[in-house]
C-alpha positions as CSV (number, residue, x, y, z in Angstrom):
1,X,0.0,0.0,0.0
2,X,1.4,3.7,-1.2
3,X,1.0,7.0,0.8
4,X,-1.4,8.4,-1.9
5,X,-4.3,7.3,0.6
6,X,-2.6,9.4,3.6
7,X,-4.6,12.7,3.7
8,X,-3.8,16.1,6.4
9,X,-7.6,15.6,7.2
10,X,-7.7,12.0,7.7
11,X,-9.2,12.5,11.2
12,X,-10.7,15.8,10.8
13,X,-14.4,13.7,11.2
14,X,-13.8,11.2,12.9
15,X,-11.4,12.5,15.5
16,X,-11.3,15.8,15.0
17,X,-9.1,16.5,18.6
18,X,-6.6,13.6,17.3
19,X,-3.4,16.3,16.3
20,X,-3.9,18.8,18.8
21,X,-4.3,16.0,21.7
22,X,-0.9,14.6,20.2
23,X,0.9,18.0,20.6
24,X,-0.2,18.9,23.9
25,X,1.0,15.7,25.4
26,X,5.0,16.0,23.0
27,X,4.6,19.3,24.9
28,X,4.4,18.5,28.5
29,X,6.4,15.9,28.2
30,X,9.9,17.6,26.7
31,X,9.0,20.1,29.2
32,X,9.8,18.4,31.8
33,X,12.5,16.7,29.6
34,X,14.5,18.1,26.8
35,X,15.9,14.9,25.8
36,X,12.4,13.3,25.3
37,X,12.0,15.5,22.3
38,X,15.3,13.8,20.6
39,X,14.2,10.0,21.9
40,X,10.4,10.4,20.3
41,X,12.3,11.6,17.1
42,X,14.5,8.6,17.0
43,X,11.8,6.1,17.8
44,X,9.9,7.4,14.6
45,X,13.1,6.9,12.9
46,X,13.8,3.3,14.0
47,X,10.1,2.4,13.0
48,X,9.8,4.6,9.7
49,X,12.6,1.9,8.4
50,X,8.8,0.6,7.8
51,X,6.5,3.2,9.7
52,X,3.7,0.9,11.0
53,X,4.2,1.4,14.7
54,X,6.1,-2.3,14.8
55,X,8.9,-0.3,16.5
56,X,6.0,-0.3,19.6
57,X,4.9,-4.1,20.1
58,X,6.5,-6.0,23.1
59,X,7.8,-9.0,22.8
60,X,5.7,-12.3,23.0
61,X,6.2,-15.8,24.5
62,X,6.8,-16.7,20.8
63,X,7.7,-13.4,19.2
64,X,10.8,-11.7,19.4
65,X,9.6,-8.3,18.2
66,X,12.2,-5.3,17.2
67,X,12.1,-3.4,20.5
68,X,15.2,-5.0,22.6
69,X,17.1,-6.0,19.0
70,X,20.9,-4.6,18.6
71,X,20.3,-0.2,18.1
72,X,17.2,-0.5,19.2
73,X,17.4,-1.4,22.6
74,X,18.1,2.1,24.1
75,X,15.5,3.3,22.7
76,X,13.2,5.4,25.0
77,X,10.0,7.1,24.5
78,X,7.0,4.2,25.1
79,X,5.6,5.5,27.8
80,X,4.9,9.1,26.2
81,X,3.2,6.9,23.4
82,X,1.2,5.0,25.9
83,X,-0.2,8.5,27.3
84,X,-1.0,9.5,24.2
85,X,-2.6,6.4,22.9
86,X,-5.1,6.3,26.4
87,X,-5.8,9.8,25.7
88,X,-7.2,9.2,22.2
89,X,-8.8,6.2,23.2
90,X,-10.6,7.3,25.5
91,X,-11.6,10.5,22.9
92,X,-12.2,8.3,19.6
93,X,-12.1,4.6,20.5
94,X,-10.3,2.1,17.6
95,X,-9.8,5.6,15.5
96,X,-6.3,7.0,15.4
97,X,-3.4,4.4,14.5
98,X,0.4,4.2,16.8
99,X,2.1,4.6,13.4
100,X,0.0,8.2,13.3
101,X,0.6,9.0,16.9
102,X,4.4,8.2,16.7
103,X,4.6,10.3,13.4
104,X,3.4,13.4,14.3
105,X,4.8,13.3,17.6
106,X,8.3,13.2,15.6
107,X,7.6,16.4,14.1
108,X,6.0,18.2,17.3
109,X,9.2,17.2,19.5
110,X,11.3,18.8,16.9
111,X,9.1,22.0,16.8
112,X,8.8,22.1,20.9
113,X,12.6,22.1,20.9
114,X,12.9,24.9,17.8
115,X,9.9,26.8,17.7
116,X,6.7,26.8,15.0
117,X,8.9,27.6,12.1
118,X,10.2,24.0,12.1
119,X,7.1,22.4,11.6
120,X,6.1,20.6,8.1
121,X,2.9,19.0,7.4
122,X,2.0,15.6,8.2
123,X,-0.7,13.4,6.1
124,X,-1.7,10.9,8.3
125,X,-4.0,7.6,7.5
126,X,-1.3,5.0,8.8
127,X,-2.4,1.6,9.8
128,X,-0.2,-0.6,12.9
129,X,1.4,-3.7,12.1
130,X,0.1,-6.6,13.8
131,X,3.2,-8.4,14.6
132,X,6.8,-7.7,14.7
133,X,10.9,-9.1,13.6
134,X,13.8,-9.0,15.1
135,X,15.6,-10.1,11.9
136,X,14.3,-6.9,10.6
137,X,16.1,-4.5,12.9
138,X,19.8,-5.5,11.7
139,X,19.3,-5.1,7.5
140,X,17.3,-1.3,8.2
141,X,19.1,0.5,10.5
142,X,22.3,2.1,9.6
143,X,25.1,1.4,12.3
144,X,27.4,4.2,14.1
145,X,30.3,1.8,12.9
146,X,29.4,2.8,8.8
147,X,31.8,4.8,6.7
148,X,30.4,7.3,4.2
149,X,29.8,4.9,1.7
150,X,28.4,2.3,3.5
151,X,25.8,5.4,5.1
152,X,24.8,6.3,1.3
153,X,24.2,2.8,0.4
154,X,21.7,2.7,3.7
155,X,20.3,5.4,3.2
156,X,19.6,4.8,-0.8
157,X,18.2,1.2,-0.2
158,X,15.0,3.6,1.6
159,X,14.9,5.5,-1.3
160,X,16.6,8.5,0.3
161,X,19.6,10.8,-1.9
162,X,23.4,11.7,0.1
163,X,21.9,15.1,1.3
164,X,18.7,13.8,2.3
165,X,20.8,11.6,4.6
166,X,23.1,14.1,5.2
167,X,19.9,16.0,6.3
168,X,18.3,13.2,8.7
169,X,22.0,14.1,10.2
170,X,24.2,10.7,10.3
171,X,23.9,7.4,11.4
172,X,21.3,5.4,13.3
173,X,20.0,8.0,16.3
174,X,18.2,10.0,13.0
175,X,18.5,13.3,13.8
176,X,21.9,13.8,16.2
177,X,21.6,17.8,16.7
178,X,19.2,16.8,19.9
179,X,20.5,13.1,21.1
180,X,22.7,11.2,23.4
181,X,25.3,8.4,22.8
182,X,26.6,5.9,24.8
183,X,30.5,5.5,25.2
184,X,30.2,2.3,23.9
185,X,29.0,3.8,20.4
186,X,31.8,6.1,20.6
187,X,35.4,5.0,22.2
188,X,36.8,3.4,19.4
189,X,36.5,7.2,17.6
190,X,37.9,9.0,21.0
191,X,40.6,6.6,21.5
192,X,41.9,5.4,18.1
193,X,40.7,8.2,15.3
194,X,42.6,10.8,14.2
195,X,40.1,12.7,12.3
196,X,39.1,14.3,15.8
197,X,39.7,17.3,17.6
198,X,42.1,16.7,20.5
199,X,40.5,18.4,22.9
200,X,37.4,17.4,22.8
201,X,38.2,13.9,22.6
202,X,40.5,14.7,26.2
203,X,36.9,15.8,27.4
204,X,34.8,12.7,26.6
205,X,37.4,10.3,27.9
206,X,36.9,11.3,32.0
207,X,32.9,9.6,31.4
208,X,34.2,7.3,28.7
209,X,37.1,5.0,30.3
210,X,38.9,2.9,27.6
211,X,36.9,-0.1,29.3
212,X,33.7,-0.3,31.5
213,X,31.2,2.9,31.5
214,X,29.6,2.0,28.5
215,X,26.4,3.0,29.4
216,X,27.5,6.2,30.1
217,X,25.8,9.4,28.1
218,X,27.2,12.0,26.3
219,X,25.6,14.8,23.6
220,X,26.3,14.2,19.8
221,X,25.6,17.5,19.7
222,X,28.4,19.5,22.1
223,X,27.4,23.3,21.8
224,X,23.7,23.0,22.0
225,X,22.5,19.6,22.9
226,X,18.5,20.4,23.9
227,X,17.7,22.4,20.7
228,X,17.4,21.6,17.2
229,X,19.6,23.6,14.9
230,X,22.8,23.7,12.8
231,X,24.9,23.3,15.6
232,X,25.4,19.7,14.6
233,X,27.2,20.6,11.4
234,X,29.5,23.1,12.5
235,X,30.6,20.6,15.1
236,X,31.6,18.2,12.4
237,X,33.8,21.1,9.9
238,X,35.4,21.1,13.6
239,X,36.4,17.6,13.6
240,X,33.7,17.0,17.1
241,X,31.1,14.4,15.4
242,X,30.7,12.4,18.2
243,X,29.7,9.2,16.2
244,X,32.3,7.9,13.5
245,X,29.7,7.7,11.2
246,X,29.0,11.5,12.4
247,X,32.1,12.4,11.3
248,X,32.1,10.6,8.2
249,X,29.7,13.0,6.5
250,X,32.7,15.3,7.1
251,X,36.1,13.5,6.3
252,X,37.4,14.9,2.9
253,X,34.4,12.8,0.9
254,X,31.9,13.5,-0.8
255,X,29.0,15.3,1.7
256,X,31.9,17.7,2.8
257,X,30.2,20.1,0.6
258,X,27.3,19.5,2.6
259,X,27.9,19.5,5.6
260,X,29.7,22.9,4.3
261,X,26.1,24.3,3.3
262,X,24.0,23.6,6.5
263,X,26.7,25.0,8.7
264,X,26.7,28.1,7.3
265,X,22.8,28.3,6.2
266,X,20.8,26.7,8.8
267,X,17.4,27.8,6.8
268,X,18.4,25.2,3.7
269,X,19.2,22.5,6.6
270,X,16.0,23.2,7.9
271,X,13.8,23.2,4.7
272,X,15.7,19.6,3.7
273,X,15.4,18.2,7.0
274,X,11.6,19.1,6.9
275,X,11.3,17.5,3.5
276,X,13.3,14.4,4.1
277,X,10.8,13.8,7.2
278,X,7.8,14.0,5.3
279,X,9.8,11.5,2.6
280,X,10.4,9.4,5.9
281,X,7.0,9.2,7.1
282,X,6.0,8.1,3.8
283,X,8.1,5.0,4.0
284,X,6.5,1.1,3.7
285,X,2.9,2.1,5.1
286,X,0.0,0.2,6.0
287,X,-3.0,1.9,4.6
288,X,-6.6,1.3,3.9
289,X,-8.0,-2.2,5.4
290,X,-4.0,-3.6,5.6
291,X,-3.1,-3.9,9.4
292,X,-5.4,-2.7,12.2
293,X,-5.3,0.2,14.4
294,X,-4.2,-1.1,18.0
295,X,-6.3,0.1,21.1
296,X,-3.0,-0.9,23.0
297,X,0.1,0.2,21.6
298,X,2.8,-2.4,23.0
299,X,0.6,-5.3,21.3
300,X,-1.4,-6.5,18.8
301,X,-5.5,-6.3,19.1
C-alpha cells in the first residue's frame, strides 16, 4: 500500500481533537525533559525503516519483536506513546493508529525544541502492524560503525539521496543535533581516530574510560545539545562528530560540501530536513484495510 491514501484531514471527522491532543502531550512531556524530544524523534526513525508502529509491540512468549534487537534497545519514549494512545482512546475509540501517533509526535518534539517555524505537514491515515521481527532490525538501520559509503548505500536502499541523509544528520540515532550516545557507540573514535579534535576527545574520555562505562551518556551535539539547529554541522567542519559515522559525513568525501552548506545556512538544513521527514514518514505504510489500528500500543488487538 502507497502514501497516496494518507490525507492532512484523515481525522478531521472522525477524530477531530486527534493532532492537537498529540501536541499537547510531546509538549508537557519535553518540558519536563529536553531529551524526550530527541528520543520520540528517533523512535519514529527506527520504526519509519517501515512506519507501522512495529517499533512499539512487546515481545511475546513466541515473538521476538524489534524493541530489545541490537540499536534498538536504548530506545526510550514508550511511555509518552502509551499517554497518548489512552488519551485518544478514550476520545475516539479504535480511531487513530500508533504509526500516526508516533509520526506526528516526531515532528511536534522537533518544533517544541525549535519553535513553530520548524514544523512541516503531516498526512496521516497509517495503519499498525500486527506483529513484529527481530531479523528486521539489523538489515534497516544504519550502524554508528558505517563509513560514508556504506551510510549512502543505507540510506539509498529507503529511497533516500546523500543530502537527504546528510539531512536526517548521520547514522542510526536520526536526527543527532538533539541526542545522546553511549560511550560504547563512541570509544573506538575517542581513542583510536585521528580525524578528531584533541580536545574534545580529552573531554569525553573522563565519562568514557577505555573499558567499562559503556552505558554512560554524552551529547552528539556539544554546543547546544537540547535544541534543534545547525549546531550539529559546525561541530563536524570542527572535527567534534561524536559518532564515527557522524564524522564521516565530514572527512574529505563527498558530503563535505554538505555539511559545508548547512553549517553556514541553517534555513536550507531546515527546509531539507523538513522534506526528508515527510519522505520518511512516507516509507512502507499500512494503509486502507491492511493492518489494524491497535487500542494498545505495545501489542497486537
Amino acid at each position: 500500500m502507497g502514501s497516496a491514501q494518507l490525507s492532512s484531514t484523515f481525522y478531521a471527522k472522525s477524530c477531530p481533537k486527534a493532532v492537537s491532543t498529540i501536541k499537547s502531550a510531546v509538549d508537557s512531556a519535553v518540558s519536563s525533559e529536553a531529551r524526550m524530544g530527541a528520543s520520540l524523534l528517533r523512535l519514529h526513525f527506527h520504526d519509519c525503516f517501515g512506519c507501522d508502529a512495529s517499533i512499539l509491540l512487546d515481545d511475546t512468549s513466541n515473538v521476538t519483536g524489534e524493541k530489545n534487537v541490537g540499536p534498538n534497545n536504548s530506545l526510550r519514549g514508550y511511555e509518552v506513546i502509551d499517554t497518548i494512545k489512552s488519551q485518544l482512546e478514550k476520545l475516539c475509540p479504535g480511531v487513530v493508529s500508533c504509526a500516526d501517533i508516533l509520526t506526528v509526535a516526531a515532528r511536534d518534539s522537533v518544533v517544541a525544541l525549535s519553535g513553530p517555524s520548524w514544523s512541516w505537514p503531516v498526512d496521516l491515515g497509517r495503519r499498525d502492524s500486527t506483529t513484529a521481527s527481530s531479523t528486521a532490525v539489523g538489515p534497516n538501520i544504519p550502524s554508528p560503525a558505517l563509513n560514508l559509503g556504506g551510510l549512502i548505500s543505507a540510506f539509498s536502499k529507503k529511497g533516500f539521496t546523500a543530502k537527504e541523509m546528510v539531512a536526517l544528520s548521520g547514522s542510526h540515532t536520526g536526527s543527532h543535533t538533539i541526542g545522546q550516545a553511549r560511550c560504547a557507540s563512541f570509544r573506538t573514535r575517542i581513542y583510536n581516530e585521528t580525524n578528531i579534535d584533541s580536545s574534545f576527545a580529552t573531554s569525553l574520555k573522563s565519562n568514557c574510560p577505555s573499558t567499562g562505562g559503556g552505558a554512560n551518556l554524552a551529547p552528539l551535539d556539544v554546543s547546544s545539545p537540547t535544541s534543534f539547529d545547525n549546531a550539529y554541522f559546525n561541530n563536524l567542519v570542527s572535527k567534534k562528530g561524536l559518532l564515527h559515522s557522524d564524522q564521516q559525513l565530514f572527512s574529505g568525501g563527498s558530503t563535505d560540501s554538505i555539511v559545508n552548506a548547512y553549517s553556514s545556512n541553517s534555513n536550507s538544513f531546515q527546509t531539507d530536513f523538513a522534506n526528508a521527514m515527510v519522505k520518511m514518514g512516507k516509507l512502507s505504510l499500512l494503509t486502507g484495510t491492511s493492518g489494524q489500528i491497535r487500542t494498545n500500543c505495545r501489542k497486537a488487538n
